[in-house]
C-alpha positions in Angstrom: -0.2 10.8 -7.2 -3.8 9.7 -7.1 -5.2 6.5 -6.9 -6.6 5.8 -10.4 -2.7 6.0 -11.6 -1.9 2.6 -9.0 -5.3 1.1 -9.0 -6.0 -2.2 -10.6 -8.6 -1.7 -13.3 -10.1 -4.6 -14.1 -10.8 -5.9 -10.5 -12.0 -9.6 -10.1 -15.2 -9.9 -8.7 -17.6 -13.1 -7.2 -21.4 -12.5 -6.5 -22.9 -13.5 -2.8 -24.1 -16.9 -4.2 -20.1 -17.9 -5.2 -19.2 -20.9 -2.6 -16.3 -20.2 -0.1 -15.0 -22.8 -2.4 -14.5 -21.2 -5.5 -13.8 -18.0 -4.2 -10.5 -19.4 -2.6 -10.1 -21.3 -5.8 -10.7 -17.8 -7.8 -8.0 -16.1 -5.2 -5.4 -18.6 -6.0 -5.7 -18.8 -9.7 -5.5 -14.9 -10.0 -3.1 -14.4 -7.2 -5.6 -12.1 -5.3 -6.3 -12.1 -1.6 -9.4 -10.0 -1.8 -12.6 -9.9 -4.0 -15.2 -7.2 -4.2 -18.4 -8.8 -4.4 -21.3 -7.3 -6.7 -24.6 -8.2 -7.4 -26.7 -9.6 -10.5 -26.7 -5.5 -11.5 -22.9 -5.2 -11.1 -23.2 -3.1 -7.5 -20.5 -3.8 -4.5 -22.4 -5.3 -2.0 -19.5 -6.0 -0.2 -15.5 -7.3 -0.4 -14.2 -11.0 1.1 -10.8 -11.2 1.7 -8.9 -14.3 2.1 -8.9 -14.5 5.8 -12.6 -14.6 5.8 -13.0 -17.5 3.2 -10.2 -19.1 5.3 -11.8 -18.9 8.4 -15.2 -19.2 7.8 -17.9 -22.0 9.3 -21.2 -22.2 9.5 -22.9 -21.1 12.7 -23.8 -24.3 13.5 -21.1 -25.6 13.5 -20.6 -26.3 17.4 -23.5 -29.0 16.7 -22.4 -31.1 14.1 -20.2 -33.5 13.6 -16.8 -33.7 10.7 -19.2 -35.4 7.7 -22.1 -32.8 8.3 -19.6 -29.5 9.0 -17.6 -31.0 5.7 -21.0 -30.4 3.4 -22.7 -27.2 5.1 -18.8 -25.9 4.4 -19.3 -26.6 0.7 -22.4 -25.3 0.6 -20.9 -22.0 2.3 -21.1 -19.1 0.3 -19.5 -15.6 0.0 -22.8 -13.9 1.0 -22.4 -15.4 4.7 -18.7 -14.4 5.3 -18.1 -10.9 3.5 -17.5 -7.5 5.0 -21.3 -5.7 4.2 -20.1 -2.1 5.1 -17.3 -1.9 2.3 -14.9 1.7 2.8 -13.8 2.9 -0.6 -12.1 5.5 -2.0 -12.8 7.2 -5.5 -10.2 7.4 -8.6 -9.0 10.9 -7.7 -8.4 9.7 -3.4 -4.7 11.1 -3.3 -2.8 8.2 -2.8 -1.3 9.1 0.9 -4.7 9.1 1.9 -6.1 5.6 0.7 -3.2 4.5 2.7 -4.4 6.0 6.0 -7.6 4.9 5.3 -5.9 1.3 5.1 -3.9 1.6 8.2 -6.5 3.3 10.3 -8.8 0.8 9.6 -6.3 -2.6 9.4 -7.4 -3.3 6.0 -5.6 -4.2 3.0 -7.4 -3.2 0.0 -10.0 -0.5 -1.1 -12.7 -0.8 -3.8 -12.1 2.3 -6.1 -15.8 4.0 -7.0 -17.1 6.2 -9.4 -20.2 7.1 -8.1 -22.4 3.6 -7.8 -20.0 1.8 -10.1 -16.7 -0.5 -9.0 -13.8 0.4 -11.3 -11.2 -0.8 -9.6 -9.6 -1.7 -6.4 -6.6 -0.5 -4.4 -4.4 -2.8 -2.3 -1.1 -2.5 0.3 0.9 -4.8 -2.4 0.1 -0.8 -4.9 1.1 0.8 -1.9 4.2 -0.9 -1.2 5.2 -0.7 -5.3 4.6 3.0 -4.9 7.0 3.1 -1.3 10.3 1.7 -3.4 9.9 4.4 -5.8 10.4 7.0 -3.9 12.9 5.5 -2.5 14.6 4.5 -5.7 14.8 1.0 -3.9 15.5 -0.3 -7.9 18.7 2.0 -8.6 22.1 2.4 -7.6 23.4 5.0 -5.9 24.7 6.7 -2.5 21.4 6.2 -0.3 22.1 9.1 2.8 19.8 9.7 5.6 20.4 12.9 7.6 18.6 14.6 10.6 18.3 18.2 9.5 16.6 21.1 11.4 13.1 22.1 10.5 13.8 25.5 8.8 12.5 27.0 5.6 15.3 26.6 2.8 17.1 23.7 4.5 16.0 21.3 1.4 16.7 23.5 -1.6 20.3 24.6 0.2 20.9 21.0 0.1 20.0 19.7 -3.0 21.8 22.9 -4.3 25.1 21.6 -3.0 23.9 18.1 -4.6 23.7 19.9 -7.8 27.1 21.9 -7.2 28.9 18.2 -6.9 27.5 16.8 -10.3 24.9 14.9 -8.2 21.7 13.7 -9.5 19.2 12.6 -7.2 17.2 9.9 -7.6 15.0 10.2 -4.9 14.3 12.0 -1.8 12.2 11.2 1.3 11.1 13.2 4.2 10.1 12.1 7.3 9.0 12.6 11.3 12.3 13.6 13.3 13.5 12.8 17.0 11.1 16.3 17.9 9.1 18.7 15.9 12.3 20.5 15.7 13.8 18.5 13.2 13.1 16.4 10.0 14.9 13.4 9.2 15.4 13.0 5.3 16.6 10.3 3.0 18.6 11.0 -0.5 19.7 8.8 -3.0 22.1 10.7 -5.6 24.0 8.6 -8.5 27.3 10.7 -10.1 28.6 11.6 -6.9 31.7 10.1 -4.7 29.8 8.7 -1.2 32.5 10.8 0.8 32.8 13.8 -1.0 28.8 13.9 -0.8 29.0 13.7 3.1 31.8 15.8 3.8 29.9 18.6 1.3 26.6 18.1 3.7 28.2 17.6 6.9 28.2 21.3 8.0 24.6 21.6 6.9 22.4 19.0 9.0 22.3 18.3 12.6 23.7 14.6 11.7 24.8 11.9 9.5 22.5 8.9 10.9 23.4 6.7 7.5 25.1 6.1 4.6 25.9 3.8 2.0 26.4 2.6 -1.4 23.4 0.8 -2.4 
């Protein structure tokens, strides 16, 4: 999956002259908590996120007292708080990898590029969407996570005896085990009796760690 298929497309955008103000205003109205910010020809000169607008002051601020912080505040403006040296990622970024690039970095939202020009942006909230799909967080079914050794053929001997049982899976999972010895995977299968499905795996995995009827 690549991230032109997750992306927002139509991003909302301020320019650096936009008042702390109304850019908080603009996050709230469109239910946002970042905004790429462009100039008079439409480049990304940077990205603000709501933190920033939340937090800013003026660098004065030390001197002056609350009527004269009150109006330099209004007078704030995007241009003084953003994030100048903007990471982005480009519509055809695989997805896993805008999502390092998010928690390498500790940020929560890229501005997708082609070339010089914004077309969209990226954000933990797509990520997250993306996470419970895989998972199948949405259906029913038996949801069993199993430790399993790292071997070629242990996946497709499994959801072979899935497939023997009348099983259909509606997601699978793999992920880091105890050691590099061993994998621990999560299924979710619908059609299938929850302990006929574990009794068929049992012999098959190095253990059972959970299951359940979700």
């Amino acid at each position: 999956m690549l991230v032109h298929e997750r992306m927002s497309h139509h991003p909302i955008t301020v320019t650096p002259d936009v008042t702390v103000h109304e850019a908080l205003n603009i996050m709230r109205r469109e239910k946002v908590r970042r905004l790429p910010v462009v100039d008079e020809n439409g480049k990304l000169v940077g990205i603000v996120s709501e933190k920033d607008l939340l937090y800013a002051s003026p660098s004065s601020a030390k001197e002056l007292n609350v009527y004269e912080l009150q109006y330099l505040l209004s007078k704030l403006t995007v241009g003084e708080v953003m994030t100048r040296d903007v990471i982005t990622v480009t519509e055809y970024t695989p997805l896993e990898e805008a999502a390092r690039i998010m928690v390498d970095n500790k940020i929560g939202g890229l501005p997708v590029m082609r070339g010089d020009k914004l077309v969209g942006i990226i954000t933990e909230t797509d990520i997250f969407k993306v996470f419970l799909e895989l998972l199948g967080a949405r259906e029913r079914g038996v949801r069993l996570t199993i430790l399993v050794p790292e071997q070629k053929g242990v996946l497709a001997s499994i959801t072979g005896t899935i497939a023997e049982l009348g099983g259909n899976i509606i997601a699978l999972g793999t992920f880091l085990g105890e050691d590099p010895s061993n994998r621990t995977v999560t299924i979710k299968v619908e059609g299938v009796d929850k302990d006929k499905l574990v009794n068929a795996l049992r012999s098959q995995v190095i253990e059972v760690l959970d299951v359940r009827e979700v």
